[in-house]
C-alpha positions in Angstrom: 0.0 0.0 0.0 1.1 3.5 -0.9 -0.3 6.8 1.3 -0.2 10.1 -0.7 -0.2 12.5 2.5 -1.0 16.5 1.5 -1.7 18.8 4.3 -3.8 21.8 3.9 -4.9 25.0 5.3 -7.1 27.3 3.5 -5.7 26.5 0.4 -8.6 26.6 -2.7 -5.5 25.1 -4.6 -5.8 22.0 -3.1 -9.1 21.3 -5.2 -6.9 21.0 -8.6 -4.4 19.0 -6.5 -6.4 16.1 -5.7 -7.7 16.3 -9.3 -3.6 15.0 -10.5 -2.9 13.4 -7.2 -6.2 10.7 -7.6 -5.3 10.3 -11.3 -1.9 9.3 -10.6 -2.9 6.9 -7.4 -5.2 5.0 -10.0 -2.7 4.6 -12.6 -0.6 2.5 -10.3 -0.5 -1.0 -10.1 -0.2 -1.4 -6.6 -2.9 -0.2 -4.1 -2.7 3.5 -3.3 -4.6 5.7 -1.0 -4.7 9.7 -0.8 -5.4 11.4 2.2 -5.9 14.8 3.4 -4.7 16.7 6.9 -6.9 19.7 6.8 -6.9 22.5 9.6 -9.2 24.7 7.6 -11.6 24.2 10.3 -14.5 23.1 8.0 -13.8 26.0 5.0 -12.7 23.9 2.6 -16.0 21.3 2.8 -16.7 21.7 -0.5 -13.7 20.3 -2.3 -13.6 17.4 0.5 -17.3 16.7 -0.9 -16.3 16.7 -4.4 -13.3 14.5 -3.4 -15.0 12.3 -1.1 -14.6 8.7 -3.3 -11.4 8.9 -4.0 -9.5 10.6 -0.6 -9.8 10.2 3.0 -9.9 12.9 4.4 -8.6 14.4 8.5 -10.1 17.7 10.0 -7.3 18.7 12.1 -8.2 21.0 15.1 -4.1 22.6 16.1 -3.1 21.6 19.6 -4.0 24.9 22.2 -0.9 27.8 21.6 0.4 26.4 18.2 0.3 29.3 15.4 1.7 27.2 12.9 0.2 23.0 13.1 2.8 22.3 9.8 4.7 19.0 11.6 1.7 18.0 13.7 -0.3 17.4 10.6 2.7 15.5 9.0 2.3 13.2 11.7 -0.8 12.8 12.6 -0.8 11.9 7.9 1.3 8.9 8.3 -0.4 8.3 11.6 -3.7 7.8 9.6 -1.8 6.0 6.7 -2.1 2.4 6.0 0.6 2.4 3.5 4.0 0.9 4.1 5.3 3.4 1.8 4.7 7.2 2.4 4.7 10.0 -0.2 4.2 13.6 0.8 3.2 16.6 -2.2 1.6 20.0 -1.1 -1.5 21.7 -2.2 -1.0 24.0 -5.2 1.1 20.9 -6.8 0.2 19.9 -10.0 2.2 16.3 -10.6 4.2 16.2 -14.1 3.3 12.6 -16.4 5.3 9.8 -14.2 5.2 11.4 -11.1 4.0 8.8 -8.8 5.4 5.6 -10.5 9.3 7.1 -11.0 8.9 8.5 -7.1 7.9 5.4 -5.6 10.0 2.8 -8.1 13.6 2.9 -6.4 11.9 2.2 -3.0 11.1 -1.6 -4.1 14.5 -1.8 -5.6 16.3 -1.1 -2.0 16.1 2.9 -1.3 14.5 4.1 1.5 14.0 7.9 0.6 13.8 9.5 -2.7 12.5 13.1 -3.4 11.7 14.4 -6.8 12.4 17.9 -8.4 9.8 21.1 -8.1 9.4 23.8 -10.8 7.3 26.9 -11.2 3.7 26.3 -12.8 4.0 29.2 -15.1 6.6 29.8 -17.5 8.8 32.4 -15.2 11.3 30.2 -13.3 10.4 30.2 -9.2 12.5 31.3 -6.9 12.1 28.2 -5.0 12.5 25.6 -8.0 14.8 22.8 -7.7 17.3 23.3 -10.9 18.0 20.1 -12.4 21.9 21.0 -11.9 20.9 20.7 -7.6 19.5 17.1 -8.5 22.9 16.8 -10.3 24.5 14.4 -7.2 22.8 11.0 -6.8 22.1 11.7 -3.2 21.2 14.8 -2.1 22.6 16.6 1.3 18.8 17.5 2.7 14.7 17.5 1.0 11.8 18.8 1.4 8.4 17.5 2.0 6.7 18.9 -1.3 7.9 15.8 -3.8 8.9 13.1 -1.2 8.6 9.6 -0.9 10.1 7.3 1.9 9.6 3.9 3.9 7.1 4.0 6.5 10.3 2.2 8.9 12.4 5.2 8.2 10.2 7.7 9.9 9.4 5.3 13.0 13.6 5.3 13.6 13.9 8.8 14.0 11.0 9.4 15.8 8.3 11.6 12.9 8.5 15.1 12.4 9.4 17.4 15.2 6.2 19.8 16.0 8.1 22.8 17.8 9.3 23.8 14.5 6.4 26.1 12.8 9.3 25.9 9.5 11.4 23.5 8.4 10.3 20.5 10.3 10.7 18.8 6.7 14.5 19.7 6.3 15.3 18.9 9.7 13.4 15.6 9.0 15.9 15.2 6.2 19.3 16.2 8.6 18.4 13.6 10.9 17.2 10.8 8.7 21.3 11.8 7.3 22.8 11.6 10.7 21.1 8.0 11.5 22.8 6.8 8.0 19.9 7.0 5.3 21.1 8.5 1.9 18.3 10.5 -0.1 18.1 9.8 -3.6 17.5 12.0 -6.1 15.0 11.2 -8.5 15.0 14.7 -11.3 12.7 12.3 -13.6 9.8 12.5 -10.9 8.6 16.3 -11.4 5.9 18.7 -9.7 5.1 21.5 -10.7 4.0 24.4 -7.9 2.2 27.8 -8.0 4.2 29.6 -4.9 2.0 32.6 -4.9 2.7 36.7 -5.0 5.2 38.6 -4.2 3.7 39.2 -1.2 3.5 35.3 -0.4 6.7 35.2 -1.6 7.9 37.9 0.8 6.1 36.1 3.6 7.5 32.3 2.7 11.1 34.2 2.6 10.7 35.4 6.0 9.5 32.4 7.8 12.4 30.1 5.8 15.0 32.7 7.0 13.6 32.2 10.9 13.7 28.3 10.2 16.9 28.4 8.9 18.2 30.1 12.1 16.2 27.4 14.5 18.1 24.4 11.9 21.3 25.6 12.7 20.4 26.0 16.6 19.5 22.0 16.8 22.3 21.2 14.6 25.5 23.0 15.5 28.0 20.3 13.9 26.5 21.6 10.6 27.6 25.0 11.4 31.3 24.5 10.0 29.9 24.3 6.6 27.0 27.0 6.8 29.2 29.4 4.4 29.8 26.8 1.9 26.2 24.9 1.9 24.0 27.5 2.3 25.7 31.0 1.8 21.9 33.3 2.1 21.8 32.3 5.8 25.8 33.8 6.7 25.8 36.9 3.8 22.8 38.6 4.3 22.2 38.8 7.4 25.6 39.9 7.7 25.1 42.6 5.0 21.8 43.8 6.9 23.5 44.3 9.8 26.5 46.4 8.2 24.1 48.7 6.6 25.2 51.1 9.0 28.3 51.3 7.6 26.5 53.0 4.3 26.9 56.5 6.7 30.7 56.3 6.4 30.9 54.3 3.0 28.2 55.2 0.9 29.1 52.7 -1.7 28.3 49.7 0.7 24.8 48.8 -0.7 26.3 48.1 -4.3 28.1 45.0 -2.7 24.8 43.3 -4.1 25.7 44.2 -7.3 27.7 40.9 -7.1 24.8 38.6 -6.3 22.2 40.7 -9.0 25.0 39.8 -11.4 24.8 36.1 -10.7 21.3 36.1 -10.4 20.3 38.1 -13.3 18.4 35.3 -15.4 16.2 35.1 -12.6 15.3 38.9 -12.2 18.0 40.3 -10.0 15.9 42.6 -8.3 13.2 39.9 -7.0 16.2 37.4 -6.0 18.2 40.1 -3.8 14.6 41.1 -2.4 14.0 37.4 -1.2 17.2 36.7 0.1 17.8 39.9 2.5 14.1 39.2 3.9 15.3 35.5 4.1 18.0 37.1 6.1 16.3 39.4 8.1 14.2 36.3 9.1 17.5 35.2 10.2 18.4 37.7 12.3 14.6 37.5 13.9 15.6 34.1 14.8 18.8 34.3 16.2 17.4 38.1 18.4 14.8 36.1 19.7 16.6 32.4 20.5 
């Protein structure tokens, strides 16, 4: 049996999401079942009525004081699962031709996790798509949850997601399923694409994935040594925001980000530098308030 897990919350995206997800659950030759986590607290009844043959479906009421139920309801998913195997997607996904069946194939040949790639829905390349040249290794250093398949055994060893995250529960998931000796395969072949919203959207996600980033590196200080080499956003910005000062005595400071707009520019320079000093203001949130 294979669980398709998505977790919701106020998302009218979800609706075309089910849609691919059901059509690719049938097409398998092996049992499958979808399932919902929904903390929508009844507003999204009318796509679970319209889905109601083909997914099972969890309201989730958040635990008293929690803002953000993201972990919770990736474990109370593969709580409710019956599967052996466990695949997670988000709402707003819409799964490429061969998502499923490449995602799920290595895990009968031996793997244990495997996590597909994630592109834009529209033409414009996201900020947070997975280039193909990132999937370029065989296995990957950490994953998120949005294209991710794994053995039901794997979670139970490291003990599920862990709920005081409100961010990044999914690529702390990853660290430690690393540090117990699990290797993540890559599988570039098994695609989603994602609609990630407005700037404004954007703007938020950025924020909350700087403060996660900050709380990562908190519960995993051997992984600092290598923070300016694996993930340079979380080190350089934050360090640029807090020099900004220095713009009084040299004026010429803020076009240090000429550099990165350079680099950046097939992307639209201006949106990618806008991301990455909220990302590391987010940062610095994290580290005031830790």
């Amino acid at each position: 049996m294979i669980s398709i897990i998505i977790i919701s919350k106020d998302e009218p995206e979800l609706d075309g999401t089910l849609t691919h997800v059901a059509r690719h659950a049938k097409s398998l030759s092996e049992p499958a079942e979808v399932l919902v986590v929904d903390a929508s607290d009844g507003r999204l009844d009318h796509i679970r009525e319209r889905h109601q043959d083909e997914v099972q479906w969890l309201r989730f009421d958040r635990p008293p004081g929690v803002g953000v139920s993201i972990p919770h309801q990736r474990n109370a998913g593969v709580r409710m699962a019956s599967g052996e195997i466990i695949v997670f997607t988000d709402s707003g996904c819409e799964p490429r031709e061969g998502w499923l069946a490449r995602l799920v194939a290595p895990l009968y040949g031996g793997e244990n996790i495997t996590t597909g790639l994630t592109v834009a829905a529209g033409e414009r390349p996201g900020l947070y798509d997975q280039p193909r040249g990132g999937h370029a290794a065989r296995y990957l250093k950490e994953c998120a949850t949005i294209n991710l398949a794994f053995r039901r055994d794997v979670l139970d060893a490291v003990g599920g997601f862990d709920e005081s995250f409100a961010y990044g529960s999914d690529v702390d998931f990853s660290w430690r399923l690393i540090d117990a000796g699990y290797r993540i395969l890559s599988v570039p072949d098994s695609v989603v694409a994602h609609d990630w919203g407005d700037w404004r959207r954007q703007a938020r996600r950025s924020y909350a994935y700087g403060k996660a980033r900050a709380r990562l590196y908190r519960k995993h200080p051997t992984r600092r040594r290598r923070v300016l080499r694996d993930d340079p956003v979380v080190v350089v910005y934050p360090l640029f925001l807090l020099g900004l000062p220095l713009t009084l005595v040299f004026p010429v400071y803020p076009l240090l980000l000429l550099i990165p707009a350079w680099r950046n520019r097939s992307l639209g320079p201006v949106r990618v530098l806008a991301n990455h000093l909220i990302c590391g203001g987010g940062v610095l949130a994290e580290l005031v308030r830790g």
